[in-house]
DRENDO-1510 file (C-alpha; in Angstrom, 1 decimal, always signed):
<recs>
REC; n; res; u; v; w
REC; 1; UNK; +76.5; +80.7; +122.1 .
REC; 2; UNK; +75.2; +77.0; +122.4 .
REC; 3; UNK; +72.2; +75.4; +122.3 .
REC; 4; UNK; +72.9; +74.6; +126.1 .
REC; 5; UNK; +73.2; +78.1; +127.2 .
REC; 6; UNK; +70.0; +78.9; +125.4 .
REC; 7; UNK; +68.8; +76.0; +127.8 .
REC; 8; UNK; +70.0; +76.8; +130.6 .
REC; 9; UNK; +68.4; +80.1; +131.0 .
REC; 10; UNK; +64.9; +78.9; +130.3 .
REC; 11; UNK; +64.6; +76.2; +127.8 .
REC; 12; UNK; +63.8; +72.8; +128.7 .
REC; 13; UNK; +66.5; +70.3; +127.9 .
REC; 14; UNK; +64.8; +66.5; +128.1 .
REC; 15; UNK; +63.3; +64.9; +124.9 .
REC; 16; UNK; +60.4; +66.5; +122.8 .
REC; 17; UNK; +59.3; +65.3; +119.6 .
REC; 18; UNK; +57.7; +67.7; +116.9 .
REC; 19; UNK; +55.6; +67.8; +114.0 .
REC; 20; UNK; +56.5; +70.1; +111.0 .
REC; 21; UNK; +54.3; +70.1; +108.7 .
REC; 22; UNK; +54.0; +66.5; +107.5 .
REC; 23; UNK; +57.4; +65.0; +109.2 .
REC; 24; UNK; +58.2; +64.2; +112.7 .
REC; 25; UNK; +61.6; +65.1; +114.2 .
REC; 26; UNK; +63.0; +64.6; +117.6 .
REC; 27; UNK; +64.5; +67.0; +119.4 .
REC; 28; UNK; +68.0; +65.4; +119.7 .
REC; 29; UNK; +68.0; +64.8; +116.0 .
REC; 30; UNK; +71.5; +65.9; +113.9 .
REC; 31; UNK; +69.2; +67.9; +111.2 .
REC; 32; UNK; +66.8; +69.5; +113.6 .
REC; 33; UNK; +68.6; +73.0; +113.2 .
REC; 34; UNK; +68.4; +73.0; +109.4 .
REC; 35; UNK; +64.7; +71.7; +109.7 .
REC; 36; UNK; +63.9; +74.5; +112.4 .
REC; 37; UNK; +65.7; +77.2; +110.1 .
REC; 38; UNK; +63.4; +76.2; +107.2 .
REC; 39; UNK; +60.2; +76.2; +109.0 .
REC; 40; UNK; +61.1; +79.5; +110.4 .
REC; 41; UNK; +61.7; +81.1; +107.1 .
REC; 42; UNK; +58.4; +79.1; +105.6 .
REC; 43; UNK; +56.5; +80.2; +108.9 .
REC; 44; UNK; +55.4; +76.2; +109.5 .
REC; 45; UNK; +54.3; +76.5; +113.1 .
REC; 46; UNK; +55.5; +73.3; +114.8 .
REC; 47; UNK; +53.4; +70.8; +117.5 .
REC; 48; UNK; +54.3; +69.5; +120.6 .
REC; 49; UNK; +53.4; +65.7; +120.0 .
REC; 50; UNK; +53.7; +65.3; +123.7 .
REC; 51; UNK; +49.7; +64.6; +123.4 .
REC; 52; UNK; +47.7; +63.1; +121.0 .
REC; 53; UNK; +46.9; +65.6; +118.3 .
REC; 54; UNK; +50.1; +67.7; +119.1 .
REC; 55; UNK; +50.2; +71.2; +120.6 .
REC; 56; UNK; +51.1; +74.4; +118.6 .
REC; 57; UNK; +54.3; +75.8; +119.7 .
REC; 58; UNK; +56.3; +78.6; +118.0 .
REC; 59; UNK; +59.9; +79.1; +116.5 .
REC; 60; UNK; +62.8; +81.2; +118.6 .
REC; 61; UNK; +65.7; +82.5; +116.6 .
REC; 62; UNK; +68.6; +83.1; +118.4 .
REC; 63; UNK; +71.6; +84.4; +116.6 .
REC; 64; UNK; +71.8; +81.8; +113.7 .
REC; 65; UNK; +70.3; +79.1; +115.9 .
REC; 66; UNK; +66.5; +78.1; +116.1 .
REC; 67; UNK; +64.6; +77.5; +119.5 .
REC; 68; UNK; +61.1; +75.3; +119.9 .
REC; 69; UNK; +58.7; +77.5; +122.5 .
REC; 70; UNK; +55.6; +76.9; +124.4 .
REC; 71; UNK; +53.1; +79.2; +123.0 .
REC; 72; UNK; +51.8; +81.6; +125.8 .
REC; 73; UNK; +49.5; +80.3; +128.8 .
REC; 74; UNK; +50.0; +76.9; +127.4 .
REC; 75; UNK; +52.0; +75.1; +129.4 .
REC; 76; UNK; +49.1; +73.6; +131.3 .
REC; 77; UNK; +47.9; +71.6; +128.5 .
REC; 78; UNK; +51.6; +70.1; +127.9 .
REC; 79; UNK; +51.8; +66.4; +129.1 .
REC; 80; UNK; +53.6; +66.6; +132.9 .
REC; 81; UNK; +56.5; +64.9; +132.0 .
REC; 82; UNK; +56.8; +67.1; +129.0 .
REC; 83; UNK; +59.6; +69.9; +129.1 .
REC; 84; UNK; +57.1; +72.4; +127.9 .
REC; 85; UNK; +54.2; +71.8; +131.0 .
REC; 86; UNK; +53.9; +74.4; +133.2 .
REC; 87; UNK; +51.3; +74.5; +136.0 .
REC; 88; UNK; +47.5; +75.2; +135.8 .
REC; 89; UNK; +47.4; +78.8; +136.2 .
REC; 90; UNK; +45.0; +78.8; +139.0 .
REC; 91; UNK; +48.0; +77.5; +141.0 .
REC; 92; UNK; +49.2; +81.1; +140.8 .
REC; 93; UNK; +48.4; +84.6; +140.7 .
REC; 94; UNK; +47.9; +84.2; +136.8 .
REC; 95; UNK; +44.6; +82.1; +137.1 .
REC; 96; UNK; +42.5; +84.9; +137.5 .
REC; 97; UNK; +44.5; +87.6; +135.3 .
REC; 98; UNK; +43.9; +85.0; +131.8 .
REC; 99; UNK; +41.1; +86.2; +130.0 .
REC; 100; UNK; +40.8; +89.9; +131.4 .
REC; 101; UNK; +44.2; +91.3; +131.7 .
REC; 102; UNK; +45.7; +89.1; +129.8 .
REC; 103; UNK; +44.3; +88.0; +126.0 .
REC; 104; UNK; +46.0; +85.5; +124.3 .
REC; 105; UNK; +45.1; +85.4; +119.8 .
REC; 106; UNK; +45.2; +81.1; +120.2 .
REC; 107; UNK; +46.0; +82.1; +116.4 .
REC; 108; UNK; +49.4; +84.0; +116.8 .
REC; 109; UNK; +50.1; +83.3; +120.4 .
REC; 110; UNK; +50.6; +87.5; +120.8 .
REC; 111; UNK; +49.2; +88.4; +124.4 .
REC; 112; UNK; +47.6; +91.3; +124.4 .
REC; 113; UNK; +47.8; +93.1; +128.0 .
REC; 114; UNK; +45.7; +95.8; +129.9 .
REC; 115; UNK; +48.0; +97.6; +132.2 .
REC; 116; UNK; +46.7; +99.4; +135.1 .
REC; 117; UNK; +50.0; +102.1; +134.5 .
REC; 118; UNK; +50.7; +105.1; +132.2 .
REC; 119; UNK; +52.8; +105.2; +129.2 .
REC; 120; UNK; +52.5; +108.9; +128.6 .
REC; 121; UNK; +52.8; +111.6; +130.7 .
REC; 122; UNK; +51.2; +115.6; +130.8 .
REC; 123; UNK; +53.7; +118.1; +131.7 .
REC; 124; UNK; +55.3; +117.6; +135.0 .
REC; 125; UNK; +52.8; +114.3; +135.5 .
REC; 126; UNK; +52.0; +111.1; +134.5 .
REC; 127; UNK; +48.4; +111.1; +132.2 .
REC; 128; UNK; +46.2; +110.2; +134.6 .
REC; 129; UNK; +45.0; +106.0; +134.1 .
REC; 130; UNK; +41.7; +104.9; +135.9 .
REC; 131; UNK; +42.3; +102.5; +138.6 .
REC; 132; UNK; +45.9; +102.8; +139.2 .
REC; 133; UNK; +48.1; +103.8; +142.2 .
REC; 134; UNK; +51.2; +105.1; +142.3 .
REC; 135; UNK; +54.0; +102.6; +142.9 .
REC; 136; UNK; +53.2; +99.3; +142.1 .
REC; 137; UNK; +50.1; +98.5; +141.7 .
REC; 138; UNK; +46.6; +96.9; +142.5 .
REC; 139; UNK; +46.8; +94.2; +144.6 .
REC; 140; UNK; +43.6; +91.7; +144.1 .
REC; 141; UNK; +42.6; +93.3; +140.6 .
REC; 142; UNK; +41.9; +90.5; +137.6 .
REC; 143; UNK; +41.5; +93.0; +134.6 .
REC; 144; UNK; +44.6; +95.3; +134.9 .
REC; 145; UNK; +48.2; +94.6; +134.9 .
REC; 146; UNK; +50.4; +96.4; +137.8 .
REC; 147; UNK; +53.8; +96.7; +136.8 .
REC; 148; UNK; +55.0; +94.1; +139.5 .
REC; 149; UNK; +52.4; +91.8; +137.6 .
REC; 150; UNK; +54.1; +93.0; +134.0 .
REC; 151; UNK; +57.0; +91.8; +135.7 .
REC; 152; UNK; +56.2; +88.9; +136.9 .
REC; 153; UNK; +54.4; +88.1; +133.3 .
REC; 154; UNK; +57.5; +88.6; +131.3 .
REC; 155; UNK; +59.7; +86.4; +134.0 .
REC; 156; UNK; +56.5; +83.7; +133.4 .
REC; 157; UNK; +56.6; +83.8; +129.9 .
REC; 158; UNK; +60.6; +83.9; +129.7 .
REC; 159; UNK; +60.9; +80.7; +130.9 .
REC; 160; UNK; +62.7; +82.3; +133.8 .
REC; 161; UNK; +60.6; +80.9; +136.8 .
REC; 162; UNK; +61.9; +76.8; +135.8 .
REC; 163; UNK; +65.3; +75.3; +137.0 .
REC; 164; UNK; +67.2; +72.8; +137.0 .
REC; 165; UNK; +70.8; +71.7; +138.6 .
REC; 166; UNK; +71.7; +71.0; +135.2 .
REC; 167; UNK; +71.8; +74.6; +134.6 .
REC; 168; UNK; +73.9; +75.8; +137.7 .
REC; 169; UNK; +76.6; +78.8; +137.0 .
REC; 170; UNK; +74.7; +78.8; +132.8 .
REC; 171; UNK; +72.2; +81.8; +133.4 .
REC; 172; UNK; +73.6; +85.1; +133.2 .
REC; 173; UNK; +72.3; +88.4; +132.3 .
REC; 174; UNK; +72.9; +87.9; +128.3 .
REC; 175; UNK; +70.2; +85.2; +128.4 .
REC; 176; UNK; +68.3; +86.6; +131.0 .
REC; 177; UNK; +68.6; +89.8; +128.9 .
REC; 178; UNK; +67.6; +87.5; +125.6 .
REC; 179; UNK; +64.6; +85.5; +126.9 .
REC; 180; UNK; +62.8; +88.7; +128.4 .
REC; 181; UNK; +63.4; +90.3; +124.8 .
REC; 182; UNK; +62.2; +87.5; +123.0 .
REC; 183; UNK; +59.3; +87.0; +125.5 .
REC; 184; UNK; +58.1; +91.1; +125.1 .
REC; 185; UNK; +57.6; +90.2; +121.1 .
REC; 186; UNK; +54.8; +88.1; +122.0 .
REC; 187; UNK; +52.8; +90.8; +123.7 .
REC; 188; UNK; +51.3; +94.0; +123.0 .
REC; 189; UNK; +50.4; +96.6; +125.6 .
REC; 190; UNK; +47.8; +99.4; +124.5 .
REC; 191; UNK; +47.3; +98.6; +121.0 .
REC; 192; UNK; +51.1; +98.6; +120.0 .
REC; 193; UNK; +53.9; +96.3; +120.6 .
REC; 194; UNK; +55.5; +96.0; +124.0 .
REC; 195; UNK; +59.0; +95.6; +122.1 .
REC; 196; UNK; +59.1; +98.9; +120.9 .
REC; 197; UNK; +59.0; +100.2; +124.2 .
REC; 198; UNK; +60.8; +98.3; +126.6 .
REC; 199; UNK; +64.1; +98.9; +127.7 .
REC; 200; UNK; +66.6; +96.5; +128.9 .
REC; 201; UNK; +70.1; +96.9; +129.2 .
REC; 202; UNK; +72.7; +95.0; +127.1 .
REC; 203; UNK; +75.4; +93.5; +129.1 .
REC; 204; UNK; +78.2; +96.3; +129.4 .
REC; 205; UNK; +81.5; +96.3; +128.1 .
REC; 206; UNK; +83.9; +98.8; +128.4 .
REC; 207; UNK; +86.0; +98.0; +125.1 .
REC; 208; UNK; +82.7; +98.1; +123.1 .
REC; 209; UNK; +81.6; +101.5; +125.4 .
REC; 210; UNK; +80.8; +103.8; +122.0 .
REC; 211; UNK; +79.0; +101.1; +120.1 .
REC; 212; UNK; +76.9; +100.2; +123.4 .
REC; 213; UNK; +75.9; +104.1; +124.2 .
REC; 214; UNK; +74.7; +104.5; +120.5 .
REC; 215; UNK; +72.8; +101.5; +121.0 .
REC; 216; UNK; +71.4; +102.8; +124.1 .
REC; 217; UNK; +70.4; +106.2; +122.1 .
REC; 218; UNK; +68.4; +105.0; +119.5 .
REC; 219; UNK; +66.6; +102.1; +121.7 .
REC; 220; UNK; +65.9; +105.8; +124.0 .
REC; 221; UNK; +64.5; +107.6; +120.8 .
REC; 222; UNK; +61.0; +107.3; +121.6 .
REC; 223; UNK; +60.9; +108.6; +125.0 .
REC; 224; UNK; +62.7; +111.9; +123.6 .
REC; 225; UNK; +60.2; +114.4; +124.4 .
REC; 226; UNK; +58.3; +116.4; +121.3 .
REC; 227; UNK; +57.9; +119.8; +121.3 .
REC; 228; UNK; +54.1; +120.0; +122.5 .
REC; 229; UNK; +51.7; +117.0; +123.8 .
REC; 230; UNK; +52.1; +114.3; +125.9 .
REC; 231; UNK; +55.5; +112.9; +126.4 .
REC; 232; UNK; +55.9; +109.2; +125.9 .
REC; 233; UNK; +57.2; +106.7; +128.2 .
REC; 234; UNK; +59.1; +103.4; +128.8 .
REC; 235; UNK; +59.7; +100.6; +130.7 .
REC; 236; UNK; +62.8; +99.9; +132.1 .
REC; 237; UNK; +63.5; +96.2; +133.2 .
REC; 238; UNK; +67.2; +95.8; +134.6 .
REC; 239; UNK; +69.1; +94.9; +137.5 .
REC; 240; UNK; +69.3; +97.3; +140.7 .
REC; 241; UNK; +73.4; +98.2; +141.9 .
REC; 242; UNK; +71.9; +100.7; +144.0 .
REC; 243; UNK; +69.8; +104.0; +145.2 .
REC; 244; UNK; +72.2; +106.6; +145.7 .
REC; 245; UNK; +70.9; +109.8; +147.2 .
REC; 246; UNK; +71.3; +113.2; +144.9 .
REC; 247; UNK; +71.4; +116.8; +145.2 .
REC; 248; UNK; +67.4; +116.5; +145.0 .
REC; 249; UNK; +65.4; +112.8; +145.6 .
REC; 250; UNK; +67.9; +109.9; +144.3 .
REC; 251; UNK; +69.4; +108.2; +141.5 .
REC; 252; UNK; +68.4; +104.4; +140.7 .
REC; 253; UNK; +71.9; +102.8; +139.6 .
REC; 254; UNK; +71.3; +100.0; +137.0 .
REC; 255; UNK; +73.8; +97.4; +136.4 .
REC; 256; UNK; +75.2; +97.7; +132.8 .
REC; 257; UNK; +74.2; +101.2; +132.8 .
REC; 258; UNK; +77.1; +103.1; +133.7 .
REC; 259; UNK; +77.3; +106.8; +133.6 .
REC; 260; UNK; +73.3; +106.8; +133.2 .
REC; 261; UNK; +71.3; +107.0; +136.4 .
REC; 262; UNK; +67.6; +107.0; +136.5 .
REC; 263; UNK; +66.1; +110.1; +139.1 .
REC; 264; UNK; +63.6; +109.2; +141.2 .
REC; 265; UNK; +61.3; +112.3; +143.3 .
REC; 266; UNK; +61.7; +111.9; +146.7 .
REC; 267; UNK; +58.2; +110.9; +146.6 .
REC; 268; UNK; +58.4; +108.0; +145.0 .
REC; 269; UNK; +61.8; +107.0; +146.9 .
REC; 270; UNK; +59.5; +107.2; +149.9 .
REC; 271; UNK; +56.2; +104.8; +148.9 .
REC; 272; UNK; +59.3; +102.7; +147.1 .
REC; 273; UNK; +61.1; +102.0; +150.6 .
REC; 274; UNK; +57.7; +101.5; +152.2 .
REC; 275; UNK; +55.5; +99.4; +149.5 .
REC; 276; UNK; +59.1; +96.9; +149.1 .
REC; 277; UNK; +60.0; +97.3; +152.1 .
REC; 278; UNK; +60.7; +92.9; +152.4 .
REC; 279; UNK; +61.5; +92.9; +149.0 .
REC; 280; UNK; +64.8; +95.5; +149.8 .
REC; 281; UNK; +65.4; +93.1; +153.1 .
REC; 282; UNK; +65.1; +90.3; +151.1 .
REC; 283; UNK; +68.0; +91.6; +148.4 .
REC; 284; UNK; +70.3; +93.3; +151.5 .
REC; 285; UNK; +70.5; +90.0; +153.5 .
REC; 286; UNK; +71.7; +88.0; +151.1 .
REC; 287; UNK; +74.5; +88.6; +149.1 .
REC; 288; UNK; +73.9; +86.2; +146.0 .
REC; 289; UNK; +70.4; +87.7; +145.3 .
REC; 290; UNK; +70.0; +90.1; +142.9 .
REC; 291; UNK; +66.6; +93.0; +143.2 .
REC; 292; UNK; +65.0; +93.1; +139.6 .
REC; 293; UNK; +63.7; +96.7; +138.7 .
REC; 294; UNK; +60.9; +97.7; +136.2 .
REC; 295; UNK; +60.3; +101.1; +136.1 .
REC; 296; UNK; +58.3; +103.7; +133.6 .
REC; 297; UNK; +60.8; +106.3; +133.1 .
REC; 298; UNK; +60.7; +109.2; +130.7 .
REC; 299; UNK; +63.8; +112.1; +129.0 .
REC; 300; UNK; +63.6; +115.2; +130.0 .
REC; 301; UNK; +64.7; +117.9; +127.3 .
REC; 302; UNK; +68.0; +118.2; +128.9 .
REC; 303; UNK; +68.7; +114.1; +128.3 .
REC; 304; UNK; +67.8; +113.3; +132.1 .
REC; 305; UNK; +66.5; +110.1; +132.5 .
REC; 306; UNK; +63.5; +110.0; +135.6 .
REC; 307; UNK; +61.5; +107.4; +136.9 .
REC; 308; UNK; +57.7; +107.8; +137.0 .
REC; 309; UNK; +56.4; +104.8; +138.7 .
REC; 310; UNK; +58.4; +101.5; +139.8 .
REC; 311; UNK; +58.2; +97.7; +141.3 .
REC; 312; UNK; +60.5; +95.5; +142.4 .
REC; 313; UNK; +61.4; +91.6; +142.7 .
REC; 314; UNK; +64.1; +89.9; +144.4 .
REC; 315; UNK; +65.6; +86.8; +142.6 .
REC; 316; UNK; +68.3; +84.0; +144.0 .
REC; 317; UNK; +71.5; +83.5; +142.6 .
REC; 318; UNK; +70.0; +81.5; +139.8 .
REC; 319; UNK; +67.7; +84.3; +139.1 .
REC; 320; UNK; +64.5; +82.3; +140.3 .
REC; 321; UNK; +62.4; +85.2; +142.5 .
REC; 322; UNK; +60.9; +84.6; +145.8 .
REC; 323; UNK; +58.9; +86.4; +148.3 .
REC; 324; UNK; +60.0; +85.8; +151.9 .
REC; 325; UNK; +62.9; +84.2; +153.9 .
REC; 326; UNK; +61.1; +80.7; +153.7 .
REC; 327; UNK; +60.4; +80.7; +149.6 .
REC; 328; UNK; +64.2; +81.2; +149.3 .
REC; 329; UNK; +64.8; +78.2; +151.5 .
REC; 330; UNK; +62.6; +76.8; +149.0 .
REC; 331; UNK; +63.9; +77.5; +146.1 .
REC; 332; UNK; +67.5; +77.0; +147.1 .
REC; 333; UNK; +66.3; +73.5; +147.5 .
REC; 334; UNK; +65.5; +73.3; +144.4 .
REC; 335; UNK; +68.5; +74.7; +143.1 .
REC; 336; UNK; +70.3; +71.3; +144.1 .
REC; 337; UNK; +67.8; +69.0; +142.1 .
REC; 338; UNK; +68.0; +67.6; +138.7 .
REC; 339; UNK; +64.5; +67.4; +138.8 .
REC; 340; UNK; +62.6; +70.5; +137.3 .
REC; 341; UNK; +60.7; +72.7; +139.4 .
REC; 342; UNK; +58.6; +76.0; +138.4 .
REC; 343; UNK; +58.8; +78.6; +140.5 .
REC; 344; UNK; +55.0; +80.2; +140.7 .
REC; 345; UNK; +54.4; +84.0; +141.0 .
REC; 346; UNK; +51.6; +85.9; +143.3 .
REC; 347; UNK; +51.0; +88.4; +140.3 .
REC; 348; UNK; +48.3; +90.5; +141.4 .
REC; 349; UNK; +47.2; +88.3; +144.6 .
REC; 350; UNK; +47.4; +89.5; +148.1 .
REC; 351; UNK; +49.8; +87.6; +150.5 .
REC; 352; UNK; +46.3; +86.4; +152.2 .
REC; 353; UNK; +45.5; +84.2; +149.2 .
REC; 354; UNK; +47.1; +80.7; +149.0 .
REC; 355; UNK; +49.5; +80.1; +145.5 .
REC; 356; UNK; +51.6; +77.0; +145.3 .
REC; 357; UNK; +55.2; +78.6; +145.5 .
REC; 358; UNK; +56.6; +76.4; +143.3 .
REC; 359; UNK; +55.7; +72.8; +141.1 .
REC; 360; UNK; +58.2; +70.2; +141.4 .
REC; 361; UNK; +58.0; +68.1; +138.2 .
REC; 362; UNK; +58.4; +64.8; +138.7 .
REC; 363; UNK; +58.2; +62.3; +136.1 .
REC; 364; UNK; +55.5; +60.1; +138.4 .
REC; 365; UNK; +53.6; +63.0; +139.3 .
REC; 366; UNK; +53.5; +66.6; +139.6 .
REC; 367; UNK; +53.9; +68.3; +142.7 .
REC; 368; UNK; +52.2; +71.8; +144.3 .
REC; 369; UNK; +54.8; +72.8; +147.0 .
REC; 370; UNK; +52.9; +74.8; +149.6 .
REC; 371; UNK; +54.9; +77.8; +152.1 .
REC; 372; UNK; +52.1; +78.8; +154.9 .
REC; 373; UNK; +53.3; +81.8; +156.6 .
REC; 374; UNK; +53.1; +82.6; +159.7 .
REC; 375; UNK; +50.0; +84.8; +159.3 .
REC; 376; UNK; +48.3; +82.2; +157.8 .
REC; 377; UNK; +44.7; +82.0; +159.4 .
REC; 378; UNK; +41.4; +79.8; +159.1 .
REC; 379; UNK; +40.5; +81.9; +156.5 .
REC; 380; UNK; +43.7; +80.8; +154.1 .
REC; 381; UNK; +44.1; +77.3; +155.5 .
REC; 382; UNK; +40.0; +77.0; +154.0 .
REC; 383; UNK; +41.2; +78.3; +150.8 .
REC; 384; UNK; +44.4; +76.6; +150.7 .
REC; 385; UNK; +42.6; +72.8; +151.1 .
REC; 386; UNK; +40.2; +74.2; +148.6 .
REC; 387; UNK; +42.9; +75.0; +146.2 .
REC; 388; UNK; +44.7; +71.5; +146.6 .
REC; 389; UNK; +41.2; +70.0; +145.9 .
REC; 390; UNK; +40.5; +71.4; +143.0 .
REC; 391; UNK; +43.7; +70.0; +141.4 .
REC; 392; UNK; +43.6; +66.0; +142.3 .
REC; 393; UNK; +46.3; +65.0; +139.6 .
REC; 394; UNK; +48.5; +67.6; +141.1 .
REC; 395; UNK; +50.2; +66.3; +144.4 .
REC; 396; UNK; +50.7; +68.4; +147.3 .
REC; 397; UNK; +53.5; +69.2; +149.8 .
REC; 398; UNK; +52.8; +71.7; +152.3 .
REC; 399; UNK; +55.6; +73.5; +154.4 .
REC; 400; UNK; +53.5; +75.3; +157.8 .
REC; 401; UNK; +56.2; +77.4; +159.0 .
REC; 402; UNK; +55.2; +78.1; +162.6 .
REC; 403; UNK; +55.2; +74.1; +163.1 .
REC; 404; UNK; +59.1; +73.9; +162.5 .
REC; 405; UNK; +62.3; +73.3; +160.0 .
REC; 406; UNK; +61.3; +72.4; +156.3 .
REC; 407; UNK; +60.1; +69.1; +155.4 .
REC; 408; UNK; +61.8; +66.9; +153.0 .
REC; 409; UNK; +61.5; +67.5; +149.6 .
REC; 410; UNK; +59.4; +65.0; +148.0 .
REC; 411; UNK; +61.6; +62.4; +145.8 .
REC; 412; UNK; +60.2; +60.4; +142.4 .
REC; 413; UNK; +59.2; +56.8; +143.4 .
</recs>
């Protein structure tokens, strides 16, 4: 593994400087591992000295190697040419989640998140949780996560929503795998860690089959139901291979899960195929894309695995998610620059609210790229101007689809 793979599958690879302590040390220094090790083991949180005063970031380990991170729901305070910015979260569907949903400790950076979902379930159902609906979720609600939002946090927060062409044919499900595992040990969902319950498959291989299955059955050890009481559940975050139908409802196939198939009730299967319906039009059209489960899923005392509730995203080749035929015309756009671009994420918004779809980080300004849909109305165009207002340093490139082909990508003068 390499520092450059690390990179390429959400870390930023232009120049950062850092305080430790009482030195400074650049990023591209020979010593920086060594000095990154140390801090780590001395628990010296490092600063971004991108800005006058620095900005606290946090220490990554990585195998035997050491990784600089944005703390969470900071990237807005980040200089713009810095590797660590990230658009204002107003800017996306995360604006209005930060506070009430979503509590960041500014002391350890944990995020502590109120989900709208069960964890446990009663018998033959899910304990019932005020507020939520089955299957995804509560669209326009600021103080609950929905599990498409959960999703969409951990993608955030994994450094998963930036690119760059320096990266092409890097990311791959290890990292992805990684980054979304190292992301989940900054958050805590209902008091406890979110770690300690989420599952994501290891990249399979067949040689190391016995070893990965044992793996598998103690990361599964909570969810094994007790005698008496509620039974615990998970949450499952993988790549879909497919829905195959079964002798009753249907089996969710998960890549790198061979020879372990999630059951879904035909219930579910049906508000699934309905609720994503563009999301599974999305994934079939194009072959590249890949359709992101996350799923709460208990055991059954016989060892079956089934699904209680489940959302989906469809990503690009390079793993960047979009929402509609346009955004990935967008993003594959993107794909071909140098320049780093942030994809943003609707979250808990309604597809009548304006986001910027993505930020295009240029190093003379940043810029809010803008997809109108069809749909669009006075109603959104109102909001949308008010939205580009209320961000002045931010440029803005808007894309109305019903006036024609996409405009050109604004270039760095």
């Amino acid at each position: 593994m390499t520092m450059g793979d690390v990179a390429a599958s959400g870390a930023m690879e232009a120049m950062r400087r850092f305080r430790l302590a009482d030195k400074v040390i650049d990023e591209k220094a020979p010593y920086l591992q060594s000095a990154l090790a140390d801090a780590y083991r001395r628990r010296i949180r490092p600063h971004c000295l991108c800005k006058e005063g620095g900005l606290p970031m946090y220490i990554a380990r990585i195998g035997d190697q050491y990784l600089v991170k944005r703390m969470p729901l900071s990237g807005g305070g980040h200089d713009p040419n810095c590797p660590s910015y990230e658009p204002p979260d107003e800017l996306s569907g995360l604006g209005v989640l930060t506070g009430s949903a979503i509590q960041v400790d500014p002391e350890s950076g944990m995020s502590a998140l109120k989900v709208s979902f069960s964890l446990t379930k009663i018998g033959t159902r899910a304990a019932p949780n005020s507020g939520a609906n089955a299957t995804d979720t509560i669209v326009g609600d600021a103080k609950k996560l929905s599990l498409r939002s959960l999703l969409h946090y951990l993608w955030q927060q994994a450094e998963l929503t930036a690119w760059t062409s320096r990266w092409a044919g890097k990311r791959h499900w290890w990292n992805i795998r990684w980054h979304l595992t190292e992301a989940a040990g900054q958050m805590t969902v209902k008091g406890g860690p979110l770690s300690e319950i989420l599952f994501i498959p290891e990249p399979f291989r067949a040689a190391d089959k016995g070893a990965i299955e044992q793996r598998r059955t103690a990361a599964l050890a909570s969810a094994i139901p007790p005698k008496s009481g509620p039974r615990k559940l998970m949450i499952l975050v993988g790549e879909v291979k497919d829905f195959a139908p079964a002798r009753s409802g249907h089996r969710l196939i998960v890549k790198h899960l061979p020879d372990f198939p999630l059951m879904l009730e035909d219930g579910l299967y049906r508000r699934l195929q309905a609720r994503f319906e563009n999301e599974l039009a999305l994934w079939g059209a194009d072959e590249a894309s890949h359709l992101i489960a996350i799923a709460t899923f208990g055991l059954t005392p016989v060892g079956l695995a089934v699904v209680e509730d489940m959302a989906l995203m469809v990503v690009a080749e390079n793993w960047v998610p979009y929402e509609s035929a346009y955004e990935k015309r967008l993003v594959d756009a993107l794909a071909k620059l140098q320049e780093r671009s942030v994809k943003g994420l609707r979250y808990n918004l309604s597809a009548e609210k304006p986001t910027a779809a993505a930020i295009l980080q240029r190093s003379s300004q940043p810029v809010a790229l803008y997809v109108v849909p069809p749909s669009a109305d006075g109603a959104y165009e109102e909001a949308l101007g008010e939205l580009i207002t209320s961000r002045p340093e931010i440029g803005a490139w808007i894309w109305r689809t019903t006036e024609g082909e996409m405009p050109p990508l604004p270039m760095n003068t």
